[in-house]
Every structure is written in C-alpha cells, then in structure tokens.
C-alpha positions, 0 to 999 in steps of 0.5 A: 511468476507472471505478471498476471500472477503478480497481479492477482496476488497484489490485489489479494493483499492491496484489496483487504488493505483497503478496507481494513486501513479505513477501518482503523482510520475510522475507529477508536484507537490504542484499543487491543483490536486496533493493535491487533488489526494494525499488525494485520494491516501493516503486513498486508501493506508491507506484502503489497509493497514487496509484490509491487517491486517485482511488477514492471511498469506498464505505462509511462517511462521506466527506471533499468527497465522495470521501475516506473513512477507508480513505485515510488508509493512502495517506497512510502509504503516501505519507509512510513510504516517502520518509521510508524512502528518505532514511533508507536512503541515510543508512544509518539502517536502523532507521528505514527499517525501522520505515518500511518495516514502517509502509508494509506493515502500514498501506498493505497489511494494514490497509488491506486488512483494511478493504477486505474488510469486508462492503459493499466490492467486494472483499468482494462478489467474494469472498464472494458 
C-alpha cells in the first residue's frame, strides 16, 4: 500500500475521531450512548494508530528508518486506551478519564498539530 493510500484511510478513521472524541468530551457520561459512542471511538482510534505504524516518517530523524517522533503518539494511543477500558470495567472513572483525555489530547490534537507542520502532506494539502 502506498503512502498515499495509508494517507487517505488514516484520515477516514483519524477525521470522525476527531469530532466524535470531543463529543464524548463534551456530553453526559455513563449514559448508553456514551458506551455506545465510546466503543465506536476507541476503534477509530486504535485503527489510526495501527495505520499510523505503517506510515514513514516524512520530517525530521527516523528510527530504522521509518519511525519518526510523530509516533510515539501511537504509542499513547495503544496503551491509554486499554488501560481505559479495564479501568472503566473496574469503575474507576477518574482514571479512565484521565486516560480517555491522554488518548484525545496526545493521539489527536497534538499529533495532529505536528502533522500540520510545513513539510508534511497534510500541510501541503492545506496550505498550498
């Protein structure tokens, strides 16, 4: 698969996690369609991630040539959000909160910051 392609699908799951994470940040929670709407989000989320593994880094140093620092956010991703899972079933939601906020913040905003940064595709789609 391309980069391109890697591109275009990262953005199908990374866009509606976007909007539907700040929904769930913004809503009641425990309700049934904030569960619902949760599992939905985690998938899109853990699906970022996973794409995100499979793209290079184009900008700055790399790791055995492929990693870059853009993906240690797929690490936050990959970790908060079991970690958020098992504390919601123990009914620990202060952590899964401060998990869930981790995931959104690291796997969305500030990853997302940094692919907007001149150099990047993203950047270059948008700004160009």
């Amino acid at each position: 698969m391309t980069y391109l392609q890697l591109t275009y699908i990262h953005l199908a799951t990374v866009v509606p996690a976007f909007f539907l994470g700040a929904y769930q940040l913004l809503r009641p929670k425990g309700t049934l369609q904030h569960k619902r709407l949760g599992r939905l989000y985690v998938v899109l989320m853990v699906l970022t991630a996973l794409i995100t593994l499979f793209m290079p880094a184009q900008v700055g140093p790399q790791l055995l040539g492929h990693f870059g620092f853009i993906h240690l956010f797929c690490v936050i991703v990959l970790v908060n959000i079991p970690l958020a899972i098992r504390a919601a079933r123990r009914g620990d939601i202060k952590s899964h909160r401060g998990a869930m906020i981790g995931v959104y913040v690291g796997g969305i905003l500030i990853a997302g910051t940094f692919a907007l940064m001149p150099g990047r595709l993203l950047h270059e789609w948008l700004f160009r």
